[in-house]
C-alpha positions as CSV (number, residue, x, y, z in Angstrom):
1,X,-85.3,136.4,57.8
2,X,-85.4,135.4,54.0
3,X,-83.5,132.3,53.8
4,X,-83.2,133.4,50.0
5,X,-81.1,136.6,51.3
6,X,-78.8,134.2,53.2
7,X,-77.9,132.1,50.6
8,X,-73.9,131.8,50.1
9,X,-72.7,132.3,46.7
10,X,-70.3,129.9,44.8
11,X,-67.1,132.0,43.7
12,X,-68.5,131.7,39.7
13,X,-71.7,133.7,41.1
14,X,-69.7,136.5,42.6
15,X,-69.7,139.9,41.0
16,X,-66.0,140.4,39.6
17,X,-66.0,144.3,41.1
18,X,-66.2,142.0,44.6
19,X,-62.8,140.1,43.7
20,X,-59.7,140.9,43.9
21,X,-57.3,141.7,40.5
22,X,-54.9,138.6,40.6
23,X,-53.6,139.7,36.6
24,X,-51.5,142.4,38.4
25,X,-50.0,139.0,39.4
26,X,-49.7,137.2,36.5
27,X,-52.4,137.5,33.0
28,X,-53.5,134.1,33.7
29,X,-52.7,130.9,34.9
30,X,-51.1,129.4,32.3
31,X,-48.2,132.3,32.4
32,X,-48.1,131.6,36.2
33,X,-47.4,127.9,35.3
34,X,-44.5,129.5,32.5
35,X,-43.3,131.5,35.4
36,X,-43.2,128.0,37.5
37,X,-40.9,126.2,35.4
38,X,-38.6,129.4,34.7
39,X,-38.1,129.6,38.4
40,X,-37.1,125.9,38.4
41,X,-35.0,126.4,35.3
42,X,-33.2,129.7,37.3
43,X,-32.2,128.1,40.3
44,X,-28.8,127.5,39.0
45,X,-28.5,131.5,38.8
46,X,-27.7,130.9,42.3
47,X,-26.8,127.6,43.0
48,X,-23.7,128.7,40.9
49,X,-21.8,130.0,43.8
50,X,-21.8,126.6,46.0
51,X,-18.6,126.3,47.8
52,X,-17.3,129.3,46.8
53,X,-19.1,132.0,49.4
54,X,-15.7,132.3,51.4
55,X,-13.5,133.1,48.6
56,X,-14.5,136.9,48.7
57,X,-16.6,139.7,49.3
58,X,-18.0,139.8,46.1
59,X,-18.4,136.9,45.2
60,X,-21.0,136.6,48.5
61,X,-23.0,139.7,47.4
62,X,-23.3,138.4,43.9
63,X,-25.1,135.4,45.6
64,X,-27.1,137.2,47.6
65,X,-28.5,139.7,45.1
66,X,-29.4,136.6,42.8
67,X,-31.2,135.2,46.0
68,X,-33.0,138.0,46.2
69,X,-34.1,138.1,42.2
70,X,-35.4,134.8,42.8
71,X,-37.0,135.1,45.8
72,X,-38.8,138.2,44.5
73,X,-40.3,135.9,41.9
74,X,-40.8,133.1,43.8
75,X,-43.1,135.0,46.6
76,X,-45.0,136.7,43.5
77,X,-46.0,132.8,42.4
78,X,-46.3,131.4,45.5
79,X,-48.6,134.6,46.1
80,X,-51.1,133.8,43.1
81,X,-51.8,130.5,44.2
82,X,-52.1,130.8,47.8
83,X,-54.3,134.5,47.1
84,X,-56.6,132.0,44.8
85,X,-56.9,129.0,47.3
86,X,-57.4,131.6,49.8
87,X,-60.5,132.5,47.8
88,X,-62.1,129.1,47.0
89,X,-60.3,126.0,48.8
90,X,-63.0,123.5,47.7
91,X,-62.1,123.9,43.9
92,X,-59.5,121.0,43.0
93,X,-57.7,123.4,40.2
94,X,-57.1,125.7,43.1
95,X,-55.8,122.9,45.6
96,X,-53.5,121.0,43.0
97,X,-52.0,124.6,41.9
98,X,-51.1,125.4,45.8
99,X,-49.4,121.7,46.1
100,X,-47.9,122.6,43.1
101,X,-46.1,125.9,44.1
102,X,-46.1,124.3,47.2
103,X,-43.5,121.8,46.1
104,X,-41.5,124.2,43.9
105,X,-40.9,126.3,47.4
106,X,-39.4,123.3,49.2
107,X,-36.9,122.4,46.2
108,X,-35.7,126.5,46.2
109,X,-35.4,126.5,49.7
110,X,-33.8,123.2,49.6
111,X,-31.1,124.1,46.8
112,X,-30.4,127.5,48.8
113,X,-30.0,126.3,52.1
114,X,-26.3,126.3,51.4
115,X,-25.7,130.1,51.7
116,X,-26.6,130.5,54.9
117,X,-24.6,127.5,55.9
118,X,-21.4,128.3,54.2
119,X,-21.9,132.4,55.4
120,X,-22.5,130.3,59.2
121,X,-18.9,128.5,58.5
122,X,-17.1,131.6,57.9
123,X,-15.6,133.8,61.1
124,X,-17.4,136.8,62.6
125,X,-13.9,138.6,61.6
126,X,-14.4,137.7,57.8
127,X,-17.7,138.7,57.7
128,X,-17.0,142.4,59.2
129,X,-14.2,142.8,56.8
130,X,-16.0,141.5,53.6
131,X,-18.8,143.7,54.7
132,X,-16.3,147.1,55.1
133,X,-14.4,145.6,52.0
134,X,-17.8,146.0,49.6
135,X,-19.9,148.8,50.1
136,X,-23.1,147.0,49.0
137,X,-22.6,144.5,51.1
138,X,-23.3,146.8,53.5
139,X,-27.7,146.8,52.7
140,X,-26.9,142.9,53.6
141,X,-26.3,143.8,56.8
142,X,-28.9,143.2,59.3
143,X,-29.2,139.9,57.2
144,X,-25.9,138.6,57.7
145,X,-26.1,139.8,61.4
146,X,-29.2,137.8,62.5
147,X,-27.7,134.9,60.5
148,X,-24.9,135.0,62.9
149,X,-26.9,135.1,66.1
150,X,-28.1,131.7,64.9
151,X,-24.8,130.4,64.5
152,X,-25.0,128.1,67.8
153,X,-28.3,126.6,66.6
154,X,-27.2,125.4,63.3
155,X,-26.7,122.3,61.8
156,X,-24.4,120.5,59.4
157,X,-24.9,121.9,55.8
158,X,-25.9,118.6,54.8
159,X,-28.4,118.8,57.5
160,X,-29.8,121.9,56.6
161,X,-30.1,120.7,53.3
162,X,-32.1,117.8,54.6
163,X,-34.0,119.5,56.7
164,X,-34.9,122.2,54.2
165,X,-35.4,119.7,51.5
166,X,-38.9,118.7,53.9
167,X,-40.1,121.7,53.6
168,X,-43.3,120.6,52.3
169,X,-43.7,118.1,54.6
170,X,-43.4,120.6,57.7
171,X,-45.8,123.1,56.7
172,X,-48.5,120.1,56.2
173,X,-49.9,120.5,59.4
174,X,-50.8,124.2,58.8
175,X,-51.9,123.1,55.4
176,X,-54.0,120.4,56.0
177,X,-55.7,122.3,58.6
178,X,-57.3,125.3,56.0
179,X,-57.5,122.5,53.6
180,X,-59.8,120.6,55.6
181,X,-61.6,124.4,57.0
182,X,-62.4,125.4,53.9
183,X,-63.0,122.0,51.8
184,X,-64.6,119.3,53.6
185,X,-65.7,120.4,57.4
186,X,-69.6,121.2,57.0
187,X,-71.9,122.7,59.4
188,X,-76.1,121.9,59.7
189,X,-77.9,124.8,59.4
190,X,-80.4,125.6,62.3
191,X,-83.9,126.5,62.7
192,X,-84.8,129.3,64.9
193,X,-88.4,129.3,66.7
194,X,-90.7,131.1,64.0
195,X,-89.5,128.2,61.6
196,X,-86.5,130.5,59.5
197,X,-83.5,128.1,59.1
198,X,-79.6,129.1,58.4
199,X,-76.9,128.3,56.9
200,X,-74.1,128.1,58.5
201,X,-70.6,128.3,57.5
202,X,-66.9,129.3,59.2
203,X,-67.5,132.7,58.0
204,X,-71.3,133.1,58.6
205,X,-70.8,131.9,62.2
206,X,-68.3,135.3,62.6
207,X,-72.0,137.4,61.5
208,X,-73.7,135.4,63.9
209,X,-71.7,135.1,66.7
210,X,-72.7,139.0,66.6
211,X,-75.9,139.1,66.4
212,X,-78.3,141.1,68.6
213,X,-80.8,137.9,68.4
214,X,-80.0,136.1,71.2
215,X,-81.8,132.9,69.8
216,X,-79.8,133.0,67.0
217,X,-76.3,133.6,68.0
218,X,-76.8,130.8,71.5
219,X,-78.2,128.4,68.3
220,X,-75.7,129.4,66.2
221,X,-73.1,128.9,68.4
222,X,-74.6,125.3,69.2
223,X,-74.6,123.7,65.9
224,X,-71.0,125.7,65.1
225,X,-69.8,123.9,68.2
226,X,-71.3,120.7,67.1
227,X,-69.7,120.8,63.9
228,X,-66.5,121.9,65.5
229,X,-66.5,118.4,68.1
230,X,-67.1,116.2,65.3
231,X,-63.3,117.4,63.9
232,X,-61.5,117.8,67.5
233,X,-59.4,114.6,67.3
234,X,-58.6,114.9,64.3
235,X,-57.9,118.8,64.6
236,X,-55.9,118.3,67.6
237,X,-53.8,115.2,66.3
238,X,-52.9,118.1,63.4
239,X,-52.0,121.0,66.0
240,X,-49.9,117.7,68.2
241,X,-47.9,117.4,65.2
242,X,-47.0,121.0,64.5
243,X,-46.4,121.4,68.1
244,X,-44.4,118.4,68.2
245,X,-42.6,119.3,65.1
246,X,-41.3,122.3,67.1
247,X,-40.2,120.8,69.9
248,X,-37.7,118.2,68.3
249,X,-36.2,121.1,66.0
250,X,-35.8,123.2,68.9
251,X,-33.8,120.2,70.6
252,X,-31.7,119.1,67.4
253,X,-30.8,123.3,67.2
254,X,-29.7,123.1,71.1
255,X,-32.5,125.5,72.5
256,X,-33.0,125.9,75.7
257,X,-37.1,125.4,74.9
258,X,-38.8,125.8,72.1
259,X,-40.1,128.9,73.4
260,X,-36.6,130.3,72.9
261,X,-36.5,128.7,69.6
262,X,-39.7,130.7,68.8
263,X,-38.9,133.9,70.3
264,X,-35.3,134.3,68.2
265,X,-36.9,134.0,64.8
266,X,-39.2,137.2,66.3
267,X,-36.3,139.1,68.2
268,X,-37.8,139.1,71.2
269,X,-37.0,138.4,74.4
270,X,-38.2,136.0,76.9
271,X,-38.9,138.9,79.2
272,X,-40.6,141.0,76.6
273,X,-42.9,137.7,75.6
274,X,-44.5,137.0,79.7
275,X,-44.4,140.9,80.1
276,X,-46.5,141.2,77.5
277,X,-48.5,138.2,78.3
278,X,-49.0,138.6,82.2
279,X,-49.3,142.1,82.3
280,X,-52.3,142.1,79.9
281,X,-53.9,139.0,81.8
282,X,-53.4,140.4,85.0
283,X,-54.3,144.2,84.8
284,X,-57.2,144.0,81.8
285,X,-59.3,141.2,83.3
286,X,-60.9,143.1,85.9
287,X,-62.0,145.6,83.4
288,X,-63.2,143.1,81.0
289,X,-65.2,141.3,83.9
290,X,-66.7,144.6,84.8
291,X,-67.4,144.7,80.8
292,X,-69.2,141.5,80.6
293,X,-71.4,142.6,83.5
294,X,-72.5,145.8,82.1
295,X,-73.3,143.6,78.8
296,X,-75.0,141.5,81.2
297,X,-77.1,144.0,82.5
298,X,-77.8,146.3,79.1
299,X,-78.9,143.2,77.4
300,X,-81.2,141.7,80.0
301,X,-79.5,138.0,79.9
302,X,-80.0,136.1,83.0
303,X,-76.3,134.9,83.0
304,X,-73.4,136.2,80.4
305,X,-72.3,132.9,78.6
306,X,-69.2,132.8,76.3
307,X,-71.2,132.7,73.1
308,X,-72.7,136.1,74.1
309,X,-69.4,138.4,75.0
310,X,-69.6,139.7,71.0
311,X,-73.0,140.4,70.9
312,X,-73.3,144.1,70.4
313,X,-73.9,146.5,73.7
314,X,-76.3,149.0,71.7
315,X,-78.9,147.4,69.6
316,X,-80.8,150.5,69.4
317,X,-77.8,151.8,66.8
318,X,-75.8,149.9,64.5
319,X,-75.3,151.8,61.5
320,X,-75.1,149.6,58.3
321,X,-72.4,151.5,55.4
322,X,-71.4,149.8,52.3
323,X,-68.1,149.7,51.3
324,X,-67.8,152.6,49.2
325,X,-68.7,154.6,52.2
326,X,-66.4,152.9,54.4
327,X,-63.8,153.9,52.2
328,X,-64.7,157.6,51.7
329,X,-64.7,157.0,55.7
330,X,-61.3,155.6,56.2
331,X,-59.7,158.4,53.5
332,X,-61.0,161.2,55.7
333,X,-59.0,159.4,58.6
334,X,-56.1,158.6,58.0
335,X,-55.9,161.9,56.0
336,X,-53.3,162.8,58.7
337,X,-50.7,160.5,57.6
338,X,-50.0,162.4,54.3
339,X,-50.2,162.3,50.8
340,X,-47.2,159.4,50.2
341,X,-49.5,157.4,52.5
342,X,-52.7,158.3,51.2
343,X,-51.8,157.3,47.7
344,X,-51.3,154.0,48.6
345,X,-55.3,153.8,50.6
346,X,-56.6,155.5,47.8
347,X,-55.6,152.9,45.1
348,X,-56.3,150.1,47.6
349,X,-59.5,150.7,48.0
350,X,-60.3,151.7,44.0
351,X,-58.2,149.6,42.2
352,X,-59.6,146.1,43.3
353,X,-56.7,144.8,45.8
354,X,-59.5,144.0,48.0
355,X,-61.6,140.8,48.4
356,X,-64.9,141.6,49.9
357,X,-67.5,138.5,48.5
358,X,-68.7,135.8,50.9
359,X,-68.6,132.7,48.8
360,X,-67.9,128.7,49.5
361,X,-64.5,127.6,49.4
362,X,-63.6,131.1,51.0
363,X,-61.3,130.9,54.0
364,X,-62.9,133.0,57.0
365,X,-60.8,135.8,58.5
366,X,-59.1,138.6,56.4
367,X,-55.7,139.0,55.8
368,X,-53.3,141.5,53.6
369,X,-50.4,139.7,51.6
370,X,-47.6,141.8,50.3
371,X,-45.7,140.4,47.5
372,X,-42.3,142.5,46.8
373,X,-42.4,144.1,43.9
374,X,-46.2,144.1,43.4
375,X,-49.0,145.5,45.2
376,X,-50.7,144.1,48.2
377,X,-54.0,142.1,48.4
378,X,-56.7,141.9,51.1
379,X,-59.1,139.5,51.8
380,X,-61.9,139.9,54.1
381,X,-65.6,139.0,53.8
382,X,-68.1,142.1,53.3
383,X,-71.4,142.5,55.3
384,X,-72.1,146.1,55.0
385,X,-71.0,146.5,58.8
386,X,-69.0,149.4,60.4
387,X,-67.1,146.2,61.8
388,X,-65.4,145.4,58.5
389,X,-64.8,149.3,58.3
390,X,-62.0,148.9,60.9
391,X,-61.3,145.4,59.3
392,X,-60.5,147.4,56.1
393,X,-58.7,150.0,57.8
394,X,-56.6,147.4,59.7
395,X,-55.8,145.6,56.2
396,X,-54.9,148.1,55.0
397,X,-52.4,149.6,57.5
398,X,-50.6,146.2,56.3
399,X,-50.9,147.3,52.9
400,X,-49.3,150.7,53.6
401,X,-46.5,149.3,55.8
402,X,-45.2,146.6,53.6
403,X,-45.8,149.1,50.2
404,X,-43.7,151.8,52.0
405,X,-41.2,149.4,53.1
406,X,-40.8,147.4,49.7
407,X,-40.2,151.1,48.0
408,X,-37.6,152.0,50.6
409,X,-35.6,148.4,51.0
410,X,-34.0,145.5,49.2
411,X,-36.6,142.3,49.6
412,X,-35.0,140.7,52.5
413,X,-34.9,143.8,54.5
414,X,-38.5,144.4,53.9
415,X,-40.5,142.0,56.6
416,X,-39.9,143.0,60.3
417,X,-40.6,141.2,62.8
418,X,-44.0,139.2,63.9
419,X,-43.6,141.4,67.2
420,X,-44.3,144.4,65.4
421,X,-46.4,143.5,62.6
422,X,-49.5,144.5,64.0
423,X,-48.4,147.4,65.2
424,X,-49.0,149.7,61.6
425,X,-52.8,147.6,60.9
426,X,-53.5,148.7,64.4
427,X,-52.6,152.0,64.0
428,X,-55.0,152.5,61.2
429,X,-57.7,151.2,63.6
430,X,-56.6,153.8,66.1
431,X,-56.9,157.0,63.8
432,X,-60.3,155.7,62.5
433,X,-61.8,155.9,65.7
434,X,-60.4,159.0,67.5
435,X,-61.3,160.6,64.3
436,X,-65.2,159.5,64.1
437,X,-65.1,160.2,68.0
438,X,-63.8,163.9,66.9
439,X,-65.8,165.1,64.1
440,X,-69.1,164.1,65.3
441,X,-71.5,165.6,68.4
442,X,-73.9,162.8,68.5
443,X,-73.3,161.2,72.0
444,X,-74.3,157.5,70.7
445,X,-72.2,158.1,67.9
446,X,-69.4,159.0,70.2
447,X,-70.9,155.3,72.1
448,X,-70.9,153.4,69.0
449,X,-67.3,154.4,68.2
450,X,-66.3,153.4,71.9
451,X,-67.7,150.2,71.4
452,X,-66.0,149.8,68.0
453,X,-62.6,150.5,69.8
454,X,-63.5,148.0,72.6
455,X,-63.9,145.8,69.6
456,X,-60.2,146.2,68.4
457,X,-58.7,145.9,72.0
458,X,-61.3,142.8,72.3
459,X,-59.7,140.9,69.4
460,X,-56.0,142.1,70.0
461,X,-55.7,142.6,73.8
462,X,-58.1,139.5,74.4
463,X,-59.1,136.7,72.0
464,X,-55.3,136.5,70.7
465,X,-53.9,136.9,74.8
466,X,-55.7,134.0,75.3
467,X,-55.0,132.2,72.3
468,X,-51.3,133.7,73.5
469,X,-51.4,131.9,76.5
470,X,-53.3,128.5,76.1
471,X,-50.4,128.2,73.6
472,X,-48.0,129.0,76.2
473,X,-49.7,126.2,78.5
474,X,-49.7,123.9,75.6
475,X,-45.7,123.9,74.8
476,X,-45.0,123.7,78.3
477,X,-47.0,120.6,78.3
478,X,-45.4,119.5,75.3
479,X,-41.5,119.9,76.4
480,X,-42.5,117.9,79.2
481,X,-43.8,115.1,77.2
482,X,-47.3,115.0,77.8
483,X,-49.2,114.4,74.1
484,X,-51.2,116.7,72.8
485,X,-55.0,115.6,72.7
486,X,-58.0,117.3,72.1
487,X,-59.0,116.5,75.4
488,X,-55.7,117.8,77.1
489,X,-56.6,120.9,74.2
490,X,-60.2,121.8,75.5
491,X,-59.5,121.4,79.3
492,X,-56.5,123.8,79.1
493,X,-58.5,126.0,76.6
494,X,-61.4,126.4,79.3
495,X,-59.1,126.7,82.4
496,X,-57.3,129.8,80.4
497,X,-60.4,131.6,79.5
498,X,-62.1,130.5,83.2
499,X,-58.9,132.1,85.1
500,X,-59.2,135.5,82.7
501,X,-63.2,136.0,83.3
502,X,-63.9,134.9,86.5
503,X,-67.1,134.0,87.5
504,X,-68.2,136.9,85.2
505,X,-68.9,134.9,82.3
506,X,-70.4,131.2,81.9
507,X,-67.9,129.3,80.5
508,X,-69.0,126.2,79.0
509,X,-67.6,123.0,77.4
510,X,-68.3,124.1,73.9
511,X,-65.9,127.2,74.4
512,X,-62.8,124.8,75.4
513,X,-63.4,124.0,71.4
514,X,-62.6,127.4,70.3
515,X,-58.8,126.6,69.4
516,X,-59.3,125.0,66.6
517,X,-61.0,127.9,65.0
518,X,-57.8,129.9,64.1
519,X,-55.2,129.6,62.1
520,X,-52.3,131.3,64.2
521,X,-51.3,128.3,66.3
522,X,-49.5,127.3,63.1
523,X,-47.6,130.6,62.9
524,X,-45.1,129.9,65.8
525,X,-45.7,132.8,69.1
526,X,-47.7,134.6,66.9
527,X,-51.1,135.2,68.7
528,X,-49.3,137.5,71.4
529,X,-47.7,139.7,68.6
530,X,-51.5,141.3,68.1
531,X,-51.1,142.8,71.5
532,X,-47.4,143.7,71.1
533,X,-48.6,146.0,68.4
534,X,-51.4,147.4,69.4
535,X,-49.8,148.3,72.6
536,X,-47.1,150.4,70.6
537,X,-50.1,151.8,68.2
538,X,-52.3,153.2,71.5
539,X,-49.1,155.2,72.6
540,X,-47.9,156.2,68.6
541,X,-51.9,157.3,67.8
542,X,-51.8,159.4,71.8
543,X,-48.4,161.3,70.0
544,X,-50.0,162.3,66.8
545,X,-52.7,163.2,68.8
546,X,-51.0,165.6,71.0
547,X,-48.0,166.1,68.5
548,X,-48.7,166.1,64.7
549,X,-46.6,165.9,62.6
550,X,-43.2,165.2,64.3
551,X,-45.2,162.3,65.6
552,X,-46.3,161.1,61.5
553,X,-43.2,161.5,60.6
554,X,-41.4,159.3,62.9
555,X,-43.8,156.7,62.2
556,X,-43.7,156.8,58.7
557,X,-39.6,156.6,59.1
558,X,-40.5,153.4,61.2
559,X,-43.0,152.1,58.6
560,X,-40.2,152.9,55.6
561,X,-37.7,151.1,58.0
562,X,-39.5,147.6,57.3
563,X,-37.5,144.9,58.3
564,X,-33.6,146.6,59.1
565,X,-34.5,147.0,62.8
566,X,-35.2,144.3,65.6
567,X,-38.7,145.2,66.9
568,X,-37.6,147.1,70.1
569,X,-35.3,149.2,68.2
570,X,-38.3,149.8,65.7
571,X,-40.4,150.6,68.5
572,X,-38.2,152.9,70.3
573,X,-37.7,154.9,67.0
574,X,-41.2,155.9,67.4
575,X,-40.6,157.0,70.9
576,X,-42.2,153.7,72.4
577,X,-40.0,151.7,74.7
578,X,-41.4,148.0,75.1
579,X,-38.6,147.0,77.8
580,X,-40.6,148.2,80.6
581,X,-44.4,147.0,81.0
582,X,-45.3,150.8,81.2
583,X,-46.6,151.1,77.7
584,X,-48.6,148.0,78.0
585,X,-50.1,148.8,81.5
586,X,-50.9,152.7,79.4
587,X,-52.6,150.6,77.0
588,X,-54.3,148.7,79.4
589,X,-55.8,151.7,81.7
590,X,-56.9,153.4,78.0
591,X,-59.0,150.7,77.8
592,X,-60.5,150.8,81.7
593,X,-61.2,154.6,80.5
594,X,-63.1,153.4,77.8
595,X,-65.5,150.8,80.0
596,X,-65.7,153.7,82.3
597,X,-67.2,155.9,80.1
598,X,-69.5,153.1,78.9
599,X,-71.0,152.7,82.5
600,X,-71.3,156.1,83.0
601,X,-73.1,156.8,79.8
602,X,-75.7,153.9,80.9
């Protein structure tokens, strides 16, 4: 390989038509820093109404729609600078702007803690009537509702304040975690046999990992996991802290665990959260163990080992597209979801919301952030791969979601919850592949695509269930005291991912390192979510399948819905019902049909 071709571009070298358009944020950075100190300047706009939230109706909507205005602008700066760090960590501008906004967040959230405090102090009879009393209370709803459910877990308003006013100081963990991915931890690059050496980075190590080059993704994975030990203490002395973090709050708020701390914030119930879990871990391992065989067989390895279950079945096909293909691709797909929703694809994909370069300082991973009132961005790192094709369809299922919902609802009802999120990117994934499956006649096509899919289910149904429960292991542990250590982190790492394959796969000590890799233990129960809404995205895609258009137009209601439905109730709106594990187990057997048509086509 030409070590040239793998060079990795500094974010000054990247083509601009490969970067994102952050002036639909704000022209430059010097108006974002105006906008920074108006923001300040405006917190007074709702500060104003202190002490007085019980003395009517109006006088609490007043407050709440100034909340709202500030919020709006408040996510839309916070947005800029996280969107450029996101992009290049190791530049210093970048880092001191994020601490900057960073800070400004914690004061707002500090100075507004008092609303929700003085709305917890008044009675569930007051609330109802101010709420009948003014109509447009009435949007503030759901709001004011799940406020109240959390009225047995809150503090003194003083304490809230307090609490609120460290804002800064409990997200560090998460923070100092991608400051330290993308800025200072460093890989060696490797040296295969015929002399070519690699670099290696987070994100290069994703390209690797699924290579058909066995020397080069077991070496790969060997120096990634070298690089990875030299950081474990220190990496799991971060993750202690944000797990310990969570346990006191969830005592000081009177939880029963912090689980249940975790789980109200999504909506969910504890029963909903192991269903989902041990249903997936129970009933899916047997076909992903007969999965790792058949890889084991096609491939001609000796033994599976962990740093070869993403290496790709068929090396015979593996179509390369550029992005502008991919796109044209995704279009004709998710052509069935009509034209309100195929506005919003079209100008995602042609009017530079997406990130696609690979350069340092880039954080690995791709994500869509929404900003109310502006469009969404994606970041994701291109390599001309039919891969990133349902990467960039799954991105942008967030971007449709959250651009439907911010046109149909006020900003707080616009975010539903965790549980569902992944439930509209998945969706996308869904449609691409039955439609590639459809239109074409070429049976390793039709392979290829089923391998793709298995891909999807892989990331969602696997990786994050076992990210799902070493976490669940981990705050078990942690409510009973034990500290949190890297060695207490590997050893229940490889006991999770031993128990789900069996004897199928060689687990090794490297692959106990593979939680400090992603960024999701720092987002609460967030890991299992992935699963939750692919689950409810396998039975929506089988309904437009067999239904059409009753079926798209239930789940663009759901989709226009955003945030003014708990997840179940979101979910049972498009006919899915996640109180029973019979969706999941559905979802579960689509994939067994999948490996079974894999075996029999080899």
């Amino acid at each position: 390989m030409n070590k040239e071709m793998e060079k990795t571009l500094y974010r000054s070298e990247v083509p601009v038509e490969h970067t994102w358009d952050l002036r639909d944020l704000f022209e430059s950075e010097e108006l974002w820093k105006v906008e920074l100190l108006s923001i300040e300047e405006d917190i007074p706009t709702v500060t104003q109404y202190k002490g007085k939230l019980g003395q009517d109706a109006k006088t609490l909507l007043d407050c709440l729609k100034a909340r709202d205005a500030l919020s709006e602008r408040l996510a839309r700066a916070l947005t800029y600078a996280n969107l450029n760090q996101s992009t290049d960590g190791s530049n210093p501008v970048n880092q001191e702007n994020d601490a900057i906004v960073s800070s400004l967040y914690a004061k707002v959230s500090s100075s507004l803690s008092f609303i929700d405090s003085e709305i917890l102090a008044l009675s569930n009879e007051k609330l109802t009537t101010y709420i009948q009393d003014e109509k447009e209370l009435q949007v503030f709803s759901k709001t004011l509702t799940d406020l109240m459910e959390l009225k047995p877990h809150m503090l003194t308003p003083e304490t809230e304040e307090v609490l609120a006013a460290f804002g800064e100081i409990h997200h560090s963990p998460y923070m100092i975690y991608q400051r330290s991915k993308t800025s200072d931890m460093e890989f060696s690059s490797f040296v295969t046999n015929d002399g070519s050496e690699y670099p290696l980075t987070f994100n290069s190590f994703e390209k690797y990992e699924e290579s058909s080059d066995k020397e080069l993704r077991r070496k790969a994975y060997a120096t990634f996991s070298e690089g990875l030990d030299r950081y474990k203490n220190t990496y799991a002395a971060i993750y202690g802290t944000e797990v310990k973090k969570q346990v006191i709050e969830s005592r000081l708020r009177n939880y029963e665990s912090v689980t249940d701390m975790l789980l109200q914030e999504q909506q969910v119930t504890k029963e909903m959260y192991h269903n989902q879990l041990d249903t997936i871990l129970t009933e899916l391992a047997p076909h992903m163990r007969r999965y790792a065989k058949l890889k084991e067989r096609i491939l001609g390895l000796e033994k599976i080992h962990y740093c070869d279950l993403k290496a790709p079945l068929d090396t015979t096909y593996d179509p390369e597209i550029t992005y502008e293909e991919a796109s044209k691709l995704i279009l004709e797909a998710l052509d069935v979801m009509g034209p309100e929703y195929m506005e919003i694809m079209e100008k995602g994909l042609k009017d530079r919301w997406v990130d696609l370069a690979d350069n340092h300082g880039k954080r690995s991973g791709a994500f869509c952030s929404s900003p109310y009132g502006a469009h969404p961005y994606i970041l994701m790192t291109w390599h001309n791969s039919m891969r990133n094709t349902f990467t960039l369809a799954h991105e942008l299922g967030h971007a449709g979601h959250f651009a439907l919902a911010g046109r149909n609802q006020i900003i707080s009802n616009t975010r539903p919850s965790r549980y569902f999120i992944e439930a509209p990117s998945t969706m996308n994934e869904m449609l691409l592949s039955k439609y590639i499956i459809k239109k074409s006649t070429n049976d390793q096509i039709r392979r290829w695509v089923i391998l793709q899919s298995l891909g999807t289910y892989y990331h969602n149904f696997v990786t994050h269930i076992l990210e799902g429960a070493l976490q669940r292991k981990i705050y078990d542990l942690a409510e009973q005291g034990t500290p949190i250590t890297a060695k207490i982190l590997c050893e229940q790492n490889v006991d999770v991912l031993k128990s789900f394959w069996g004897d199928s796969v060689e687990i090794d000590e490297a692959a106990g390192l593979t939680w400090m890799r992603q960024p999701h233990y720092y987002m609460g129960l967030y890991p299992y979510t992935y699963s939750a809404g692919l689950t409810a995205s396998t039975a929506v895609s089988q309904m437009i399948e067999e239904e059409g258009q009753p079926a798209v137009d239930r789940w663009l209601k759901v989709l226009k819905a955003g945030g003014t439905l708990k997840p179940f109730d979101l979910m049972k709106l498009a006919n899915v019902d996640m109180s029973t594990p019979e969706p999941i187990q559905k979802a579960v057997a689509y994939v067994g049909s999948l490996i079974d048509e894999l075996e029999a086509s080899y």
